[in-house]
C-alpha positions in Angstrom: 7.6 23.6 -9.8 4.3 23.3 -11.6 1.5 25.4 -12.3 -1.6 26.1 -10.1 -4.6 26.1 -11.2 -7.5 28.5 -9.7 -10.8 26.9 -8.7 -11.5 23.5 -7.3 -10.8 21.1 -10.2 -10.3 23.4 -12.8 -7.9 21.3 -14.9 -10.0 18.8 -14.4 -13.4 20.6 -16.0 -11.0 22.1 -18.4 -10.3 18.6 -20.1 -13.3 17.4 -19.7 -14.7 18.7 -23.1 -11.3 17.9 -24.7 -11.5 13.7 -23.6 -15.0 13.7 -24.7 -14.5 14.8 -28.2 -11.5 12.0 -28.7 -12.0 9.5 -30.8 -13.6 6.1 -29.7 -11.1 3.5 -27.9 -11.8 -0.3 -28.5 -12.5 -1.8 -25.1 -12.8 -5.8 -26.1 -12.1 -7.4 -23.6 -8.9 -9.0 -23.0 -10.5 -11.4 -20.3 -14.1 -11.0 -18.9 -15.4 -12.5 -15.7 -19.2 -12.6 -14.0 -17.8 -9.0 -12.3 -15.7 -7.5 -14.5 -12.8 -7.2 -16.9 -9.0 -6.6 -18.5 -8.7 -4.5 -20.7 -5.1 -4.8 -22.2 -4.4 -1.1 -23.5 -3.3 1.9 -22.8 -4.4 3.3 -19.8 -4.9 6.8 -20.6 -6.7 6.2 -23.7 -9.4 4.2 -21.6 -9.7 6.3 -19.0 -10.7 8.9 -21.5 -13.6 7.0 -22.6 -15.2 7.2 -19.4 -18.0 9.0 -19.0 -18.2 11.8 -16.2 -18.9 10.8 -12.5 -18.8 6.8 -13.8 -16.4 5.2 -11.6 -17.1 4.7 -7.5 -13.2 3.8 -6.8 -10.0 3.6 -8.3 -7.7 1.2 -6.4 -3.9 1.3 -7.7 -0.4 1.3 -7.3 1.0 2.9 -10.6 4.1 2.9 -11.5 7.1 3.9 -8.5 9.3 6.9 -10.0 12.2 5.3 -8.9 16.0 6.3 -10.1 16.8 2.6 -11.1 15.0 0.9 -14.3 12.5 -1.6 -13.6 11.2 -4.4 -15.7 7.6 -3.2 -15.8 8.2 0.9 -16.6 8.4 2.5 -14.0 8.9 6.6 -14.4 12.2 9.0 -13.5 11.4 10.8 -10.3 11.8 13.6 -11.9 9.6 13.0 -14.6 6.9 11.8 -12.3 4.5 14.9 -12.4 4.5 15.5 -16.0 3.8 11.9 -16.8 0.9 11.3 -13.7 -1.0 14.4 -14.5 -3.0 12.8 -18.0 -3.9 10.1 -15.7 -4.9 12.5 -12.5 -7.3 15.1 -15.3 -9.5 11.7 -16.1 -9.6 10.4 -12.9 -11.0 13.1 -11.4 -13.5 13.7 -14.4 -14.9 10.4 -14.1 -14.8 9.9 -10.3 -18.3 10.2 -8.9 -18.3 12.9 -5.8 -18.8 10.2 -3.5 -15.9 8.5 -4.9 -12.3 7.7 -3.9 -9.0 7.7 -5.4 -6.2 5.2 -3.5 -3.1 5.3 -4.7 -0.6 3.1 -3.3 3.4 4.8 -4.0 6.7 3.7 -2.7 8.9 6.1 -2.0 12.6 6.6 -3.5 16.4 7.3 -2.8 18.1 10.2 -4.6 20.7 8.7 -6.9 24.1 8.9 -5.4 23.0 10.1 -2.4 21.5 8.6 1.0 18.7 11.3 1.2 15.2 10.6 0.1 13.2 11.8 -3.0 10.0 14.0 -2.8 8.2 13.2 -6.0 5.5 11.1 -4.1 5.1 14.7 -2.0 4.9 16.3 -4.9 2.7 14.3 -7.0 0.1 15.0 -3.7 0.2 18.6 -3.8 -0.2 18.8 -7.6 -2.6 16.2 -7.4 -4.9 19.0 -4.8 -4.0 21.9 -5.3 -3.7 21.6 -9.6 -6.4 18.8 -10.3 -9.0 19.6 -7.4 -9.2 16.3 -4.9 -9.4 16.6 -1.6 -6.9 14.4 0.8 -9.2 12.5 3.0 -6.4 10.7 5.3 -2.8 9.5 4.7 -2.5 5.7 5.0 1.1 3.8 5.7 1.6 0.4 4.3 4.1 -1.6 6.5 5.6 -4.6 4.9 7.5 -6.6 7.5 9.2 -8.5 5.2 10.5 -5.8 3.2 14.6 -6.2 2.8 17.5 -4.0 4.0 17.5 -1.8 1.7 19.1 0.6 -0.1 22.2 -2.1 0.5 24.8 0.9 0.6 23.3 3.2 3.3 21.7 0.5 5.2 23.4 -2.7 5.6 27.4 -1.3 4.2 28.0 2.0 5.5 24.8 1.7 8.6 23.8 5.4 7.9 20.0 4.9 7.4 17.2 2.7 8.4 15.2 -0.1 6.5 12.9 1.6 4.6 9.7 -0.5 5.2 6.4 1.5 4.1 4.7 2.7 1.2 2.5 5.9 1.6 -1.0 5.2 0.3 -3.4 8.5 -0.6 -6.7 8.4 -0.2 -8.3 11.2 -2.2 -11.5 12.0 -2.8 -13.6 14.6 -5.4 -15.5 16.1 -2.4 -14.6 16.2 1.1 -17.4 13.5 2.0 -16.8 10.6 -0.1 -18.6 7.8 1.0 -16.6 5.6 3.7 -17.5 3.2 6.6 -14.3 2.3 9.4 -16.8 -0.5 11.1 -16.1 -2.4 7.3 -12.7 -2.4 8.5 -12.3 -3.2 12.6 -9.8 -5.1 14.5 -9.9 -7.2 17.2 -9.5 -5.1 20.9 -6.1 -5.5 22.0 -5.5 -7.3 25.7 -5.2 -3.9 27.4 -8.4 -2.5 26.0 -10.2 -6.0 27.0 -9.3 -5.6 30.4 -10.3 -2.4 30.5 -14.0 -3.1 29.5 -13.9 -5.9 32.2 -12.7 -4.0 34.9 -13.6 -0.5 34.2 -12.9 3.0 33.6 -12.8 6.0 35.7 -13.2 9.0 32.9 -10.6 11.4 33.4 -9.0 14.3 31.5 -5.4 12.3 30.3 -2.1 14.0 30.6 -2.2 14.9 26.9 -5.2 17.0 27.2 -7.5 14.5 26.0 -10.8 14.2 28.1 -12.1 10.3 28.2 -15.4 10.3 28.6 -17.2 6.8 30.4 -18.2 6.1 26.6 -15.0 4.8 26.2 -15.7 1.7 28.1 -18.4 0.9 25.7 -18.0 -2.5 24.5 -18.4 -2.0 20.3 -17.5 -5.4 19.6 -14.1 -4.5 17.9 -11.6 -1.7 17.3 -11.1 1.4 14.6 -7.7 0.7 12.9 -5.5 3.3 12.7 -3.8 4.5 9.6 -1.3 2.2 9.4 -2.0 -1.1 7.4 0.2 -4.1 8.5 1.0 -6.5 5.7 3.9 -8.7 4.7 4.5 -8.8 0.9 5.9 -12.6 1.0 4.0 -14.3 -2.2 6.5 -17.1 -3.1 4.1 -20.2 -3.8 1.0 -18.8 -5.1 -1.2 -20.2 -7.3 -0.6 -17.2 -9.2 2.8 -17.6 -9.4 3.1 -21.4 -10.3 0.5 -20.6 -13.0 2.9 -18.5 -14.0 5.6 -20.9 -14.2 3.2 -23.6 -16.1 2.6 -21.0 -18.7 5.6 -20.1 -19.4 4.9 -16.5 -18.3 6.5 -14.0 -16.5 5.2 -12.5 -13.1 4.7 -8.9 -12.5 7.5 -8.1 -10.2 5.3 -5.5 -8.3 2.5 -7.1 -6.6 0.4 -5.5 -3.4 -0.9 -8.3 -1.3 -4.8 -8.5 -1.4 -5.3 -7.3 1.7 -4.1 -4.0 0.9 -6.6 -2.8 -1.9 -9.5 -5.3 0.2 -9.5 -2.6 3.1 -10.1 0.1 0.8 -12.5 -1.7 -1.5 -14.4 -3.1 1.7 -14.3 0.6 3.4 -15.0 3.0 0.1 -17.1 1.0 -2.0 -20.5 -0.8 -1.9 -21.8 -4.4 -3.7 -22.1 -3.3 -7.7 -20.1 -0.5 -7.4 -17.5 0.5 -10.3 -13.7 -0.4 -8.8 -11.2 0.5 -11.9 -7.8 -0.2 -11.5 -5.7 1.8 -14.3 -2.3 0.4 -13.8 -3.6 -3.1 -13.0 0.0 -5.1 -13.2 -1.2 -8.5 -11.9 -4.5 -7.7 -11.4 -4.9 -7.9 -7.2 -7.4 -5.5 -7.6 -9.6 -7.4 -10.2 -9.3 -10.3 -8.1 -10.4 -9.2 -4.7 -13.3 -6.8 -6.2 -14.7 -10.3 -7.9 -14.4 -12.1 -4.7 -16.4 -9.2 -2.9 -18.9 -8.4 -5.7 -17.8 -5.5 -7.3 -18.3 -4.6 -10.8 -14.3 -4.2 -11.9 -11.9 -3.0 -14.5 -8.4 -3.5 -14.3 -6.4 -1.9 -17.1 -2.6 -3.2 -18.3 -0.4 -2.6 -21.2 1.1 -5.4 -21.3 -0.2 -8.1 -22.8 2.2 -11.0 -20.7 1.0 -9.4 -18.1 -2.6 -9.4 -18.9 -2.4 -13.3 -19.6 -0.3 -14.0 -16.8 -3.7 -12.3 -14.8 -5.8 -15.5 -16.0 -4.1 -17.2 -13.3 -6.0 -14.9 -10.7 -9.3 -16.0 -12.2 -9.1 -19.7 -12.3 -7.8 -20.6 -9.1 -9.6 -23.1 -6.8 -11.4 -22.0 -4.4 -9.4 -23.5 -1.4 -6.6 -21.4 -2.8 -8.1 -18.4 -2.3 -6.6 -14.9 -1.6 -8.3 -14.0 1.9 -6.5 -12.9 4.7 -3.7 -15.4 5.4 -3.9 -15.9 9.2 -6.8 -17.1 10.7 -9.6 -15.1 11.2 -12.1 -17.5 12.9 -9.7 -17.3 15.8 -8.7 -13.3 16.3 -6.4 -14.6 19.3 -4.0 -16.6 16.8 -1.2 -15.2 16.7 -1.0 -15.3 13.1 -3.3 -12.6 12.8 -0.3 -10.1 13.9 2.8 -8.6 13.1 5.0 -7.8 16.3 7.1 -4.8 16.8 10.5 -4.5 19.0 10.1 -1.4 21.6 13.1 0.9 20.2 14.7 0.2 23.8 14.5 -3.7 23.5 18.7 -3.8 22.9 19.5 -0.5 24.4 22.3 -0.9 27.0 24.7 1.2 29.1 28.0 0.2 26.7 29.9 3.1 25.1 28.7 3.4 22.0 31.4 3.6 18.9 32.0 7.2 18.4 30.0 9.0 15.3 31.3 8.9 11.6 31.7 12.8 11.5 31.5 12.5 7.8 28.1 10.9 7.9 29.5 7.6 6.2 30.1 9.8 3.5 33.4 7.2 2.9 32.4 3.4 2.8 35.4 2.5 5.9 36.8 -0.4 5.9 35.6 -2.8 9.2 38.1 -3.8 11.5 38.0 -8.0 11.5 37.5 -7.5 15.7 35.1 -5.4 15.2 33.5 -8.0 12.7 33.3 -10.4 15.3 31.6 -8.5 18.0 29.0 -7.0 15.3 28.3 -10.9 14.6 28.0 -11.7 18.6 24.4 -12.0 19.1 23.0 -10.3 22.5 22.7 -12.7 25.3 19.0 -11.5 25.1 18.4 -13.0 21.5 20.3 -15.9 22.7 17.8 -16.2 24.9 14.4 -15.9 23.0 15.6 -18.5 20.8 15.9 -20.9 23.8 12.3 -19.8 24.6 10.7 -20.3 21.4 12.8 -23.5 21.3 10.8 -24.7 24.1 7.5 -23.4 23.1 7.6 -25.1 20.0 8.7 -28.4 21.7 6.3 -28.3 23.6 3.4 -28.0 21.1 
């Protein structure tokens, strides 16, 4: 457990003396652009040169606390809180009131065990109740191209689900940063068109809710909900082959752009300050340039800092907007589809419970084997259809 501290932000005000009377950190530049800069140092150390209420927006994914050892540093779960809370004391000094704090955080599996670590829980209470911010919303990032895994409990012994979001916390100093959802719409879905074609009759729904006739007001688009759809594929980048050309290696944990864009576009104004401490590839610097931001992105490394030149000199046809096709909000490569949890459901006996909880890997049964591998007739059959639709383009 850790300690709470009384007063809104205490341990925050309580530093902020301390950070001012360190010594001066050199801030050259590692790479400087018309909207902002790397800085390749220590994170904490520049942080602490900020001056109070400085910085609109920090956008970042720090390191996961994950069991197993990754190339770039990450932190034990355990560990987590005692290493985040230097970090969490200066971001909150030099947050302005209006400001935001995103932080982007994968969750991770107990070692040994198919149940779930709750550092990234932890780190939000600590990060309220012992710094001072306030949480203004809990986002979900959904990668659809996220893998299997864990391998053992997912794909071997079938005991658990893919794991296929991040949580993202939004934080703020004060319980009104400043924030805009119209920076962010979606296109109406069909259902909701139709409805504004053909009408509403306002009714009280079976929930409780009472729909008034100002729901059939035609706004022009939709308020997202909390839940940000975006597939992690980068394979071809220009990023990425720079990489290769150079001789350098890739950060292994990249966000795709259109992660720290709705935040940046939602919490954050032209010239504002965006400050990404644990910049990794720099994502952050990248899309606050393209939107005119005033930027710092902050990395130890130093192969990772000049692997980051490669988001700064790429053409402009290469650039990192959204993927699909936004001229044309009816392309379907605008969206991510989801099966109904009934699409395979059927009336066959299921195969009676492990009443161990796959708490022994079992060995398969070779029959068994086969009828696992037997697609559903249904499948079968969306293949043919897609088959067709495709020949028929």
């Amino acid at each position: 457990m850790f300690p709470i501290c009384s007063g809104e932000g205490e341990m925050g005000k309580r530093h902020s003396a301390t950070t001012r009377a360190k010594a001066a950190v050199n801030l050259a530049p590692f790479l400087t652009t018309r909207y902002g800069k790397v800085i390749c140092a220590d994170s904490i150390e520049v942080l602490s040169s900020y001056p109070d209420a400085s910085v609109n927006l920090f956008m970042t994914s720090p390191p996961f606390g994950l069991v197993r050892k990754k190339d770039y540093g990450n932190v034990d779960a355990g560990e987590y809180l005692n290493w985040f809370r230097p970090f969490a004391v200066e971001m909150f000094r030099a947050l302005k009131d209006n400001g935001s704090l995103v932080i982007d955080i994968g969750g991770a599996w107990n070692k040994g065990s198919p149940t779930r670590s709750l550092y990234h829980f932890k780190l939000l209470i600590m990060l309220c109740e012992e710094i001072g911010f306030h949480l203004a919303q809990d986002f979900y990032w959904w990668n659809p191209s996220r893998l299997p895994t864990p391998a053992e409990w997912v794909t071997v012994r079938r005991v658990r689900v893919k794991d296929a979001i991040n949580t993202v916390w939004w934080l703020s100093k004060t319980p009104w940063p400043k924030a805009s959802n119209r920076r962010v719409l979606q296109p109406y879905s069909l259902s909701m068109k139709s409805l504004l074609v053909n009408g509403y009759v306002a009714k009280k729904r079976p929930s409780g809710h009472d729909i008034s006739k100002k729901f059939s007001t035609d706004n022009g688009a939709a308020i997202p909900p909390n839940l940000i759809a975006a597939s992690n594929t980068e394979s071809n980048s220009f990023y990425l082959r720079y990489c290769e050309q150079h001789g350098l290696a890739p950060h292994p944990a990249r966000y795709p752009a259109e992660l720290p864009e709705f935040f940046i576009r939602m919490l954050s104004d032209t010239n504002d300050l965006v400050v990404d401490p644990f910049a990794g590839s720099c994502v952050t610097g990248e899309v606050a340039e393209r939107l005119k931001r005033k930027w710092m992105c902050v990395e130890l490394s130093k192969e990772y800092c000049e692997a980051a030149r490669g988001r700064f000199v790429r053409p402009a046809e290469e650039s990192t907007k959204n993927p699909g096709n936004p001229e044309v909000p009816e392309d379907e490569r605008n969206y991510y589809k989801v099966a109904r949890p009934g699409v395979l459901w059927n009336d066959q006996a299921d195969e009676p419970l492990d009443q161990e909880g796959g708490k022994q890997r079992l060995k398969t049964p070779k029959a068994e084997v086969k009828t696992f591998r037997k697609r559903p007739q249904i499948i079968d059959d969306l293949f043919a259809k897609s088959k067709l639709r495709i020949a028929s383009k």
